[in-house]
N, C-alpha and C positions, 0 to 999 in steps of 0.2 A: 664174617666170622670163620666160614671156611675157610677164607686163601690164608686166616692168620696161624690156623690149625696144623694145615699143610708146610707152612713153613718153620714153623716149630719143630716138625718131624724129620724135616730132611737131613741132620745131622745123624741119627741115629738109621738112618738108611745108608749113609756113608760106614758107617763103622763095620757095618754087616756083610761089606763087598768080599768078605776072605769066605765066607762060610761056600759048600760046595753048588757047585749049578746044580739047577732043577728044584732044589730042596724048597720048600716053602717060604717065604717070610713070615714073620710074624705081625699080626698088626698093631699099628702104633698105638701105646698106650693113651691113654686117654681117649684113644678112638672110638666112637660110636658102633655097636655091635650091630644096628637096620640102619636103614637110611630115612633119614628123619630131618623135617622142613624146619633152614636155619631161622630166627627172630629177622622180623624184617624189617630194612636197614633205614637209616634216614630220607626222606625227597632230598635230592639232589636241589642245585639252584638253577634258581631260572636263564632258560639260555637267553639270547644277544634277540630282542625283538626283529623279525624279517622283515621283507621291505615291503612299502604300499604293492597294493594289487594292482590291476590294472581299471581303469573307468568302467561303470558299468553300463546295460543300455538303457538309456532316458526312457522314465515312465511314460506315461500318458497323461496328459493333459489335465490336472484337476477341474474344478468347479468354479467358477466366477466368486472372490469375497465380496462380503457387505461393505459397500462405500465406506472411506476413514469417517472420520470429524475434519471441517473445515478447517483449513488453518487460518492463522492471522493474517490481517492485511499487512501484504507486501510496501514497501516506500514508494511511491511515485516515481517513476521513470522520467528520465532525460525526456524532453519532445522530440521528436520525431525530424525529419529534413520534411520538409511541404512537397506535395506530390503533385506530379503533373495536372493540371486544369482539366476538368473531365469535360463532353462532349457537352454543345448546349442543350439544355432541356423543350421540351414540348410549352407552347401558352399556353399557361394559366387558364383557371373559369375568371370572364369576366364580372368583379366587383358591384357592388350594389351601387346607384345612381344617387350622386350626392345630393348637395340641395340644390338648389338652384344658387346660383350669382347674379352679381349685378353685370349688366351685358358693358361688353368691350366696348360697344356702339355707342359714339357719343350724339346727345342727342341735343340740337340746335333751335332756338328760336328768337327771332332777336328785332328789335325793328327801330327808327329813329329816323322822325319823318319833322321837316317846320312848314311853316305857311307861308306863299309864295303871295296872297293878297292880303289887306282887310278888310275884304267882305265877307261876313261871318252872318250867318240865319240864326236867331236867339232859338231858344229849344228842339236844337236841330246839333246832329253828330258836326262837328267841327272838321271838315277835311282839308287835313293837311296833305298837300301835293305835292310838296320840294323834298325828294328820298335822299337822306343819308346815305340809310341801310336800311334793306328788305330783301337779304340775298333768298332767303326762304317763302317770301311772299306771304307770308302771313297776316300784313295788314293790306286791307282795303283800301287802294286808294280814291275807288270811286263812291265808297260808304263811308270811309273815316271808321272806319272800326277794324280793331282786332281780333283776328279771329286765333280760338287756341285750337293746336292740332296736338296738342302735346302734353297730356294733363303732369299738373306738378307745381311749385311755388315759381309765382311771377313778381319782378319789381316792374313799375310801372313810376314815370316823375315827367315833371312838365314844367317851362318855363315860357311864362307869355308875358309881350311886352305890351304895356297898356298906355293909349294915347289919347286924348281928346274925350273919352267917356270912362265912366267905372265899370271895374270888369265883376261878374260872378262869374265862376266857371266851376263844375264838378266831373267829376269823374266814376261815369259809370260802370255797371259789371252787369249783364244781364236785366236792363231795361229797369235797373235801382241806383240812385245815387249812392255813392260810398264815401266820397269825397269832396268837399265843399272848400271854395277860399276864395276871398273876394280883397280886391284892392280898390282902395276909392283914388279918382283920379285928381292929381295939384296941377292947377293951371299956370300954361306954359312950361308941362313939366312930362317925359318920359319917364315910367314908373315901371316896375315887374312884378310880376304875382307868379310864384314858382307852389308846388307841393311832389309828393310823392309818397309810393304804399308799396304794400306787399300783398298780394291777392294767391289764392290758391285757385287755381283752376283747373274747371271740366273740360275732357274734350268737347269741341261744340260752344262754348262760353265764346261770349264779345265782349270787346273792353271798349271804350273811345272817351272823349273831351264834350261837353258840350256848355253853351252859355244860356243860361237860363234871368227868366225874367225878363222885363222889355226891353224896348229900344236901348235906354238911356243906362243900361248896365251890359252892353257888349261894345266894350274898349279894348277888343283883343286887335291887339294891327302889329304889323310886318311891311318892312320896305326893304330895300338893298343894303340898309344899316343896321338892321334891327330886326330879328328873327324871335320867332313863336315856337317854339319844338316840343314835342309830343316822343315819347320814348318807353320802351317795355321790352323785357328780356325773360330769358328763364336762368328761375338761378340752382333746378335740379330737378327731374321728371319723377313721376309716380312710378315705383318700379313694382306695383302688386298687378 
């Protein structure tokens, strides 16, 4: 409001330039007689914003936060390339001890003997002398009997050829008949009386043939055409 005051006035300070030097001016009309504080004027506008400062120096370290919330599970990943084969490990504790098996060991006993005469003793073991087979020696050929070494199921069969008398013959196990067959003999006639069984035996048990009853019932005979055979096998041992 001053500077518009002052330039109001400066015409009327021209006109006055004739009056004499030194003499006073007068002051310009309207002019204030003290000096007295103008009405104060509008804020001006805001200047042009300056430029960032420069970084300042990094606090110190805060305090560890509280763990998030888990997030959701991720998709399954591609697999992997297989990795080199790692060093071999240390043995094992050895395992608990199974059951037992049936042993690898096969176990033999076999026999097949005929008679080489016909002279046969009625209630008397039958010894047949002419061996087949006795790779195991299990039967007696000086008793006619079998002896088991091998407990477990035995067959046991016999064919005898009967001439001139009738035969009984049985088949015992232990000092007991088990088996019994008798053929009656036709005159002028070669005849055969066969049987066979299955026995389970002990170790220790004897098997053999013999002919019972008197004279006139032991028709057991053998010659160079005609064989008497006595036979027994195992057909599977006791494995307890």
């Amino acid at each position: 409001l001053g500077a518009v005051l002052l330039l109001l006035a400066l015409p009327s300070l021209g006109q006055e330039t004739t009056e004499k030097p030194g003499a006073l001016l007068p002051m310009p009309k309207g002019a204030c007689a003290g000096w007295m504080a103008g009405i104060p004027g509008h804020p001006g506008h805001n200047g042009t914003p300056g430029r960032d400062g420069r970084d300042g120096v990094p606090g110190e370290k805060g305090e560890k936060g509280d763990t998030g919330l888990t997030g959701p599970k991720g998709d399954t990943g591609e697999s992997g390339v297989t990795g080199v084969e790692g060093p071999r490990g240390f043995p094992g504790i050895p395992g608990r001890k199974g059951e037992p098996g049936e042993s690898a060991y096969v176990y033999r006993s076999a026999f097949s003997v005929g008679l080489e005469t016909r002279v046969t003793v009625p209630n008397m073991p039958i010894r047949f002398t002419k061996i087949f087979y006795n790779q195991q020696n299990h039967y007696d050929v000086t008793t006619g009997k079998f002896h088991c070494n091998i407990p477990g199921l035995y067959y046991f069969s016999f064919h005898i050829t009967v001439y001139l008398k009738d035969v009984k013959v049985s088949l015992y196990k232990k000092d007991k008949a088990v088996l019994f067959t008798y053929d009656q003999y036709q005159d002028k006639n070669v005849d055969q009386a066969s049987g066979s069984v299955l026995l389970y035996l002990e170790k220790g048990d004897q098997v053999w043939l013999q002919a019972y009853g008197d004279e006139e019932n032991n028709g057991v005979y053998a010659d160079n055409v005609n064989d008497s055979i006595f036979t027994g096998f195992l057909l599977y041992h006791n494995i307890e």
